[in-house]
N, C-alpha and C positions, 0 to 999 in steps of 0.2 A: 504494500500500500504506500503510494506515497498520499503526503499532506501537502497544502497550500495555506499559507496563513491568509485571511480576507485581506491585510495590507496588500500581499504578493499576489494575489487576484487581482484584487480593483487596479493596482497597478497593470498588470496583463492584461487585461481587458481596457483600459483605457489606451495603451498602445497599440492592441489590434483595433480599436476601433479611427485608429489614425492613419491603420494601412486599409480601409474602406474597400476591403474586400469578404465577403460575407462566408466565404468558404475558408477562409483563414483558422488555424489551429497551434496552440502549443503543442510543439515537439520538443522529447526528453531524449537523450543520450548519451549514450558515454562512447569515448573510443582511446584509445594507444596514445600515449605521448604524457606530456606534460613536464615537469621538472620528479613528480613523484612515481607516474607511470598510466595512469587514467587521467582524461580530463574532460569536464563534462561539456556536454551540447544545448540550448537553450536555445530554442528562436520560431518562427513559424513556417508553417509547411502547410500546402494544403492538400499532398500526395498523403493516400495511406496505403498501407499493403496489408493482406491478408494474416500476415504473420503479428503485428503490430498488437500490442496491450491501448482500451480506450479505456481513459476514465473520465468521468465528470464528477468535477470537484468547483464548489460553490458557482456554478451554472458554467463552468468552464472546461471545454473540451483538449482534455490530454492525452496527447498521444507517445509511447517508447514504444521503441523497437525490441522485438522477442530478447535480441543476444543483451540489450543492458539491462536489461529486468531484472536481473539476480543482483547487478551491483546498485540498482536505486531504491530496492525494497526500503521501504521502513526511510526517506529522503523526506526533510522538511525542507522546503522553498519557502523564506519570509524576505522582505522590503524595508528596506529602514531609509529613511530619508536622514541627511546630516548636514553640517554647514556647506560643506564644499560640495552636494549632489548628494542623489542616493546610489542606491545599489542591491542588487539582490543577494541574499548570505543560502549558502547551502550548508545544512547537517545532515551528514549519510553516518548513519551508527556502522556501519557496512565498512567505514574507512578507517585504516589502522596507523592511517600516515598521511598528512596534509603538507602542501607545499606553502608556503608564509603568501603566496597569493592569493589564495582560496578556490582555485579551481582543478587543482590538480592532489590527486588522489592514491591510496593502493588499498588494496585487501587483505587479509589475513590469508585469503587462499588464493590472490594470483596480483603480483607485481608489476601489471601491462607492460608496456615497455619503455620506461621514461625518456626524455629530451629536453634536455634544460635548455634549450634553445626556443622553445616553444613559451616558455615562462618566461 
């Protein structure tokens, strides 16, 4: 399961309502890289495939792809606004190892393949 705080919502929903396209969707993923070895995918899509997890979370359509399901289970998405901008914060209990940027990750059972380059 993941969560969505209503901050992390309304914020999402107010930006897809800015790309004024009605087919519009959050996409969740993770893939290879990062400085710790996963890093995640946020953005919108409005492709889905057969394979693909939907949820609807506070009237908001979410879509991950089968293969990162195991690493976003149990993933809160919240929003905090601050002086200098906001920003979205991710908590995956799932992660064993964070990189000091916040997007890059590892697991207790698989390393991906880091790139500090990518950080």
């Amino acid at each position: 399961m993941i969560t969505i705080t209503e901050e992390a919502s309304d914020k999402i929903k107010e930006l897809l309502e800015a790309e004024e396209s009605p087919n519009l969707f959050l996409r969740l993923g993770v893939k290879s890289g990062g400085c710790s070895g996963f890093t995640y995918g946020m953005g919108f899509d409005e492709d889905q495939s057969e394979s693909d997890r939907v949820y609807t979370i506070h009237g908001l359509k979410v879509v991950v792809d089968e293969d990162s399901t195991k690493y976003l289970n149990g993933l809160e998405i919240d929003y905090k606004e601050a002086a200098m901008g906001g920003g979205f914060t991710m908590h995956n209990p799932n992660a064993i190892a964070t990189c000091g940027c916040g997007t890059s990750f590892r697991t207790a059972d698989d390393a991906g393949k880091p790139n500090p380059e990518q950080c």
